[in-house]
C-alpha positions in Angstrom: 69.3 -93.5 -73.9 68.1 -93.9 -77.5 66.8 -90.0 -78.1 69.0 -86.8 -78.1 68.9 -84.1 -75.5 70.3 -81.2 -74.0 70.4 -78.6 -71.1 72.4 -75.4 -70.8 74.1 -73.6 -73.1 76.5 -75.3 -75.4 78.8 -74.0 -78.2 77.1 -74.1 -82.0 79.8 -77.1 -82.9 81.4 -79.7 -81.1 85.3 -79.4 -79.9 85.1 -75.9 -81.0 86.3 -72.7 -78.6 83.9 -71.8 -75.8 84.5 -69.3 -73.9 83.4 -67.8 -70.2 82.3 -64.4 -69.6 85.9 -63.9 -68.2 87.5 -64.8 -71.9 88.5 -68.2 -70.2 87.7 -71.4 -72.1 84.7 -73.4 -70.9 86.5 -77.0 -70.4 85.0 -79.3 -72.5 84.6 -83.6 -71.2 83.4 -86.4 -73.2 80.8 -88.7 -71.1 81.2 -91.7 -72.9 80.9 -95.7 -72.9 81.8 -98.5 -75.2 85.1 -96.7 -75.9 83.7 -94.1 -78.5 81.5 -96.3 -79.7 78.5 -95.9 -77.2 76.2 -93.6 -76.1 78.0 -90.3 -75.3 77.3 -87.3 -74.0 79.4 -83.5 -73.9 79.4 -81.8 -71.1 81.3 -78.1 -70.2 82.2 -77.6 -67.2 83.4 -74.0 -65.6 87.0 -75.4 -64.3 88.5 -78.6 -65.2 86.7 -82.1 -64.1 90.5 -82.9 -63.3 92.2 -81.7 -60.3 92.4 -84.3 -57.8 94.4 -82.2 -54.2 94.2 -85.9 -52.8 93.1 -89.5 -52.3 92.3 -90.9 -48.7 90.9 -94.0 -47.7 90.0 -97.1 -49.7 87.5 -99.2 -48.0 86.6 -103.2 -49.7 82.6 -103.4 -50.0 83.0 -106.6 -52.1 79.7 -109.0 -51.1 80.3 -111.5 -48.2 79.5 -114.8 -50.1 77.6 -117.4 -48.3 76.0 -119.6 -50.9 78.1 -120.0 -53.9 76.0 -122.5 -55.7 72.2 -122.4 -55.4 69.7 -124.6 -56.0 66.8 -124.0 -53.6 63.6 -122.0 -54.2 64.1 -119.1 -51.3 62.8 -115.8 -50.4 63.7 -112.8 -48.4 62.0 -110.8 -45.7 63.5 -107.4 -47.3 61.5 -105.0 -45.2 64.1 -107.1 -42.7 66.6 -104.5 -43.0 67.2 -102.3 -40.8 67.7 -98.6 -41.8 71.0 -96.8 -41.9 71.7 -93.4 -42.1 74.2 -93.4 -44.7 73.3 -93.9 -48.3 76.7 -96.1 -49.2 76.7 -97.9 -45.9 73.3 -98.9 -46.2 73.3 -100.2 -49.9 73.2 -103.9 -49.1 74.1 -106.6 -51.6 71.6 -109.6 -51.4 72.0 -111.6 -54.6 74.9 -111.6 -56.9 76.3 -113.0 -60.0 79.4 -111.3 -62.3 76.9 -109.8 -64.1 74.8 -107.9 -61.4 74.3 -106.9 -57.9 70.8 -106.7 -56.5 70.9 -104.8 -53.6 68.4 -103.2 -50.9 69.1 -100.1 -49.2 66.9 -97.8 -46.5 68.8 -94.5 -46.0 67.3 -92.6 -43.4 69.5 -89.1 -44.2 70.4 -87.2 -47.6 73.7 -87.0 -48.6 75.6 -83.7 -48.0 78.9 -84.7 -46.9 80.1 -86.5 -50.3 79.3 -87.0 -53.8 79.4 -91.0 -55.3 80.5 -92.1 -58.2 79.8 -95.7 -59.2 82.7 -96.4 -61.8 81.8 -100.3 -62.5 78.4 -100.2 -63.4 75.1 -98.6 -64.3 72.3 -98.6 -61.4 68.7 -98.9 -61.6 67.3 -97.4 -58.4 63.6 -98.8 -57.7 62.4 -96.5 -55.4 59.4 -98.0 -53.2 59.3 -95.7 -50.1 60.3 -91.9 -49.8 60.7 -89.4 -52.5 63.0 -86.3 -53.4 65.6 -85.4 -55.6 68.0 -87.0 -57.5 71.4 -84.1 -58.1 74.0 -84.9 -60.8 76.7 -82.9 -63.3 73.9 -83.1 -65.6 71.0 -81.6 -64.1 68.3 -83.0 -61.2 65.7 -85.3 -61.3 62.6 -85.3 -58.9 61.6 -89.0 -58.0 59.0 -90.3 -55.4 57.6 -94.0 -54.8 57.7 -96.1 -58.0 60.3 -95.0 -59.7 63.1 -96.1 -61.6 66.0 -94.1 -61.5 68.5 -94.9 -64.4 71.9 -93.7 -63.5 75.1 -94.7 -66.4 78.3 -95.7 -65.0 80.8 -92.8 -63.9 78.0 -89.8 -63.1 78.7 -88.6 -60.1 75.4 -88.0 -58.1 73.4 -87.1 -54.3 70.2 -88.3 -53.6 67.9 -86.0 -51.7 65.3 -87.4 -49.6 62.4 -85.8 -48.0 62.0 -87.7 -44.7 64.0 -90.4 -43.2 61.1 -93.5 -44.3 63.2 -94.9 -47.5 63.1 -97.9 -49.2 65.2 -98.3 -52.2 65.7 -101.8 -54.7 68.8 -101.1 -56.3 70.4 -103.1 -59.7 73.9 -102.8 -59.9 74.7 -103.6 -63.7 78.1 -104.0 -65.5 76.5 -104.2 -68.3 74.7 -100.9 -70.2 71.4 -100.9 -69.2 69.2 -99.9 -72.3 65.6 -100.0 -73.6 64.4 -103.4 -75.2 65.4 -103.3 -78.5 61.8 -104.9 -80.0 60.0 -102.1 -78.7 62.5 -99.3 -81.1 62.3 -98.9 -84.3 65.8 -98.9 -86.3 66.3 -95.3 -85.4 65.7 -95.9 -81.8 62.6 -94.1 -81.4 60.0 -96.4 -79.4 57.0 -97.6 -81.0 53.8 -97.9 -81.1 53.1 -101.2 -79.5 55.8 -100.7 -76.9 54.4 -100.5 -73.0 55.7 -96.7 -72.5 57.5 -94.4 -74.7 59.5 -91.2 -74.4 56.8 -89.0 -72.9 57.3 -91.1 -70.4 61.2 -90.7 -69.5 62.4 -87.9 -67.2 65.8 -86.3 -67.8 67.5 -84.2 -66.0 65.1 -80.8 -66.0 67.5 -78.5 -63.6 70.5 -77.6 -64.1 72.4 -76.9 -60.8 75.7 -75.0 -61.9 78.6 -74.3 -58.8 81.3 -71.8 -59.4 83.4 -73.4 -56.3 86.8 -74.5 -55.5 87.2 -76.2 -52.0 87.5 -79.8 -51.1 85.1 -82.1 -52.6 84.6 -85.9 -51.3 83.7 -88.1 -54.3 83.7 -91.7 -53.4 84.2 -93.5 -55.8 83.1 -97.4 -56.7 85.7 -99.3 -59.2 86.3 -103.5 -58.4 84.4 -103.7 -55.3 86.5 -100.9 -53.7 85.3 -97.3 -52.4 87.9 -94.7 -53.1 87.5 -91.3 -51.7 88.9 -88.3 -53.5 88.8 -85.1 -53.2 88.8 -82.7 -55.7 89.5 -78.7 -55.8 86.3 -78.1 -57.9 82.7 -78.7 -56.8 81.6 -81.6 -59.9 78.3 -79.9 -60.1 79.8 -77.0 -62.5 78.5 -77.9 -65.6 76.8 -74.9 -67.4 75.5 -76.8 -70.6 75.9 -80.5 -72.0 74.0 -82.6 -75.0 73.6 -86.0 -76.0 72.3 -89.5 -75.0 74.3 -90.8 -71.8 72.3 -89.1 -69.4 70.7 -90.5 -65.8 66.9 -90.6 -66.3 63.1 -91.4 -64.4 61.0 -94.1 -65.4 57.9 -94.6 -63.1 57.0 -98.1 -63.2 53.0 -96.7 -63.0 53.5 -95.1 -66.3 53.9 -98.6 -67.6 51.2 -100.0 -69.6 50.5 -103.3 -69.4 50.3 -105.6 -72.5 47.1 -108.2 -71.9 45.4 -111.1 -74.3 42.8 -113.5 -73.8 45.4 -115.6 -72.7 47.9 -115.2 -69.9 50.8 -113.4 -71.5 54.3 -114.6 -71.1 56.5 -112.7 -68.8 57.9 -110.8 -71.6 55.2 -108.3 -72.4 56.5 -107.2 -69.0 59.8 -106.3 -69.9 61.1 -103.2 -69.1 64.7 -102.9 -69.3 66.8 -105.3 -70.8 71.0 -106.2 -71.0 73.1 -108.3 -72.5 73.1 -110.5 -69.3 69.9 -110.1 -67.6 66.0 -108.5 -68.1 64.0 -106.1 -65.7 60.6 -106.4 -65.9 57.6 -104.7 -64.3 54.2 -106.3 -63.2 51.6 -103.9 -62.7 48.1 -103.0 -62.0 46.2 -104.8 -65.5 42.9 -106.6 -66.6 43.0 -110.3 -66.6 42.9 -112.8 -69.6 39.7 -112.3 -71.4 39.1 -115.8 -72.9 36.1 -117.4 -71.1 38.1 -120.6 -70.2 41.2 -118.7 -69.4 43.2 -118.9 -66.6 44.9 -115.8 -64.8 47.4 -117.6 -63.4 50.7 -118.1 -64.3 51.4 -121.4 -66.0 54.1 -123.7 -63.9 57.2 -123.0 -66.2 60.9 -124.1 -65.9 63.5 -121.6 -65.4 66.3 -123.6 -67.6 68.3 -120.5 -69.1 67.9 -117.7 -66.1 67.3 -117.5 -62.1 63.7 -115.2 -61.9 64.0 -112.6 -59.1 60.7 -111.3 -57.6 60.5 -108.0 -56.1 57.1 -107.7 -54.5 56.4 -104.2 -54.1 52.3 -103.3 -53.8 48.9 -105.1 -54.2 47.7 -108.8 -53.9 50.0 -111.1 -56.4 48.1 -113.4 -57.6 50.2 -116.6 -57.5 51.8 -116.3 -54.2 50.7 -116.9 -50.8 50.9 -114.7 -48.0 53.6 -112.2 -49.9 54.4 -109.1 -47.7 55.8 -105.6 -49.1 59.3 -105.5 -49.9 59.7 -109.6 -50.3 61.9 -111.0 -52.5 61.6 -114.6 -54.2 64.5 -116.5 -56.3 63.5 -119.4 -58.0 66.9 -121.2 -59.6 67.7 -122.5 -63.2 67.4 -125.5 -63.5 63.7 -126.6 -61.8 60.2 -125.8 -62.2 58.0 -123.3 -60.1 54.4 -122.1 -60.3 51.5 -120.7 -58.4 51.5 -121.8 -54.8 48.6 -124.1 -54.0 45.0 -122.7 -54.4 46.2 -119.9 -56.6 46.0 -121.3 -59.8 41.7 -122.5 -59.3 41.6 -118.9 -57.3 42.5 -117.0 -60.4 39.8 -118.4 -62.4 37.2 -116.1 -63.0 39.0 -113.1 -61.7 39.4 -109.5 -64.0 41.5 -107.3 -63.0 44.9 -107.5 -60.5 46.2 -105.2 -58.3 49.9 -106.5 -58.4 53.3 -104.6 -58.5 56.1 -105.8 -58.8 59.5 -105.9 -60.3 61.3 -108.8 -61.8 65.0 -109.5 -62.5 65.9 -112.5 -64.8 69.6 -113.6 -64.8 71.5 -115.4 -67.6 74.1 -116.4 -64.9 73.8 -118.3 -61.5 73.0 -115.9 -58.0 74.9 -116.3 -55.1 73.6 -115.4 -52.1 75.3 -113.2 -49.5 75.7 -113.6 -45.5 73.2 -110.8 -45.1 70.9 -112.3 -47.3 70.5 -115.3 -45.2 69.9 -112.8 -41.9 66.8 -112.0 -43.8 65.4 -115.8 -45.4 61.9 -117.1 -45.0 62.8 -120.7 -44.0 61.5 -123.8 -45.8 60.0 -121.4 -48.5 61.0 -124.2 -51.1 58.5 -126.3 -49.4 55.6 -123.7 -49.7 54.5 -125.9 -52.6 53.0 -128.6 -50.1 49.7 -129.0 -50.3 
């Protein structure tokens, strides 16, 4: 994250002694990415982050490839998915490149039992049924339906859930996931023009501090595998930490839409952006203003990126017959559009309901086997008149 903060208590300088109530040191961990060249954070933590009493199963999750090499407009049913209790088990990859995992998950039950750790990547959690709580080393984050949830690589976290009705769109990133640079001014803060700013970001707001030794389950993601270790001490014994590698909410209605009396390009949507791919959000917004304008998008070719849709609420006004939780990928390579009817519909219109969340690649998707189990067939031919 590009702004400072803090929870707990900390020491006056950095690397300096710390110590408990007992006279014991507090024991001091660097949370840190890009070597030390990123975003860091400093976290102290009761007893060490350290002491592994011993390593059991490793289980491969890697994606089950089924198309390698796509070229076909398609689109998923992902409401399709049936839930599973588990949060791990029911995270399922759907579209993939080296770059990112998109992923759907609909865990009916909190975790309790373990902790996770993704160790590969940074996850955006889009959460568009349930609400709860989000627990981490650095302090807990309430989230309900439309948030984002912005989780670095390596924090080890628990997601609490309220009920057992949860729908979660997850991006799995190996690349930092950051704010769009255009929108920050050259000491990071976000400006004026930019579509939210940090009033609008969520840190961690509760520190949950454990004085506990047992034996803790963290599974832990690295290459595709899930490790489980346990430790001796429970991870959530942080008592203070500072900097800018924190998790984070983002509610994608707290984004305001950029508009002109002309239809906008799908950048004034963006919301998140990496060196390999964009997120962007689509949201409740007045139309195009220009008397002869048209609402609809433009047909446009997709020659640098596949476009993800994630159709989450509302009435989108250049699709047909789009249900909740539906999921488009139109390929590099050829042109798409509004489906027939849409583009003379829009004319005329002022205001959309839409939401929606987009992902734009830089690389190629595959898709997996279980992505098939949920296709729309002949979607490329929608375009038929």
């Amino acid at each position: 994250m590009p702004f400072y903060h803090k929870l707990g208590q900390i020491p006056h300088k950095r690397h300096t002694v710390f110590r408990q109530p007992d006279g014991s040191l507090y024991h001091e961990q660097l949370f840190g990415t890009i070597g030390f060249d990123g975003m860091s954070a400093l976290l102290y933590h009761i007893q060490p982050p350290t002491v592994v009493k011993s390593i059991g199963t490793q289980t491969n999750i890697a994606p089950e490839i089924a198309v390698q090499k796509n070229m076909l407009m398609r689109s998923l049913r992902g409401f399709d998915l049936k839930p599973v209790a588990d949060y791990v088990k029911s995270r399922v990859p759907v579209l993939v490149n080296s770059d990112v995992y998109l992923e759907l998950a609909a865990p009916s039950v909190s975790m309790k039992d373990y902790f996770y750790k993704n160790a590969d990547a940074d996850e955006i959690i889009f959460v568009h049924k349930g609400s709860g709580k989000l627990r981490t080393q650095m302090g807990n984050i309430d989230f309900a339906y439309g948030d984002y949830l912005v989780i670095p690589r390596g924090m080890i976290y628990q997601l609490e859930f309220n009920d057992a009705n949860n729908r979660l769109f997850i991006i799995q990133s190996f690349h930092p996931v950051y704010t769009p640079k255009r929108y920050r001014n050259w000491f990071g803060q976000l400006l004026e023009h930019s579509p939210y700013c940090e009033r609008d970001i969520r840190p961690p707001h509760e520190l949950e501090t454990h004085n506990q030794e047992g034996d803790f389950l963290i599974r832990i993601k690295k290459q595709d595998v899930l490790y489980d270790y346990t430790y001796a001490h429970h991870p959530f014994n942080v008592v203070g930490w500072d900097g800018y590698n924190y998790p984070y909410a983002f509610s994608i209605h707290d984004f305001e839409p950029i508009t002109g009396r002309v239809h906008q390009p799908p950048p004034v949507h963006q919301t998140f952006e990496t060196g390999a791919f964009v997120v962007c959000s689509f949201v409740p917004r007045l139309y195009d203003y220009h008397p002869d304008s048209i609402p609809a998008p433009y047909n446009h070719s997709n020659i640098d990126s596949d476009e993800v849709l994630y159709y989450v609420d509302g009435d989108f006004m250049s699709r047909n017959n789009i249900e909740k939780g539906q999921i488009t990928l139109h390929p590099a390579g050829i042109p798409h559009g509004p489906h027939p009817g849409a583009y003379e519909r829009s004319i005329g219109k002022t205001e959309t309901e839409e939401l929606a969340v987009m992902v734009d690649t830089f690389k190629p998707l595959s898709l997996t086997k279980r992505a098939l189990e949920m296709e729309l067939p002949d979607y490329m031919f929608s375009w038929q008149h």
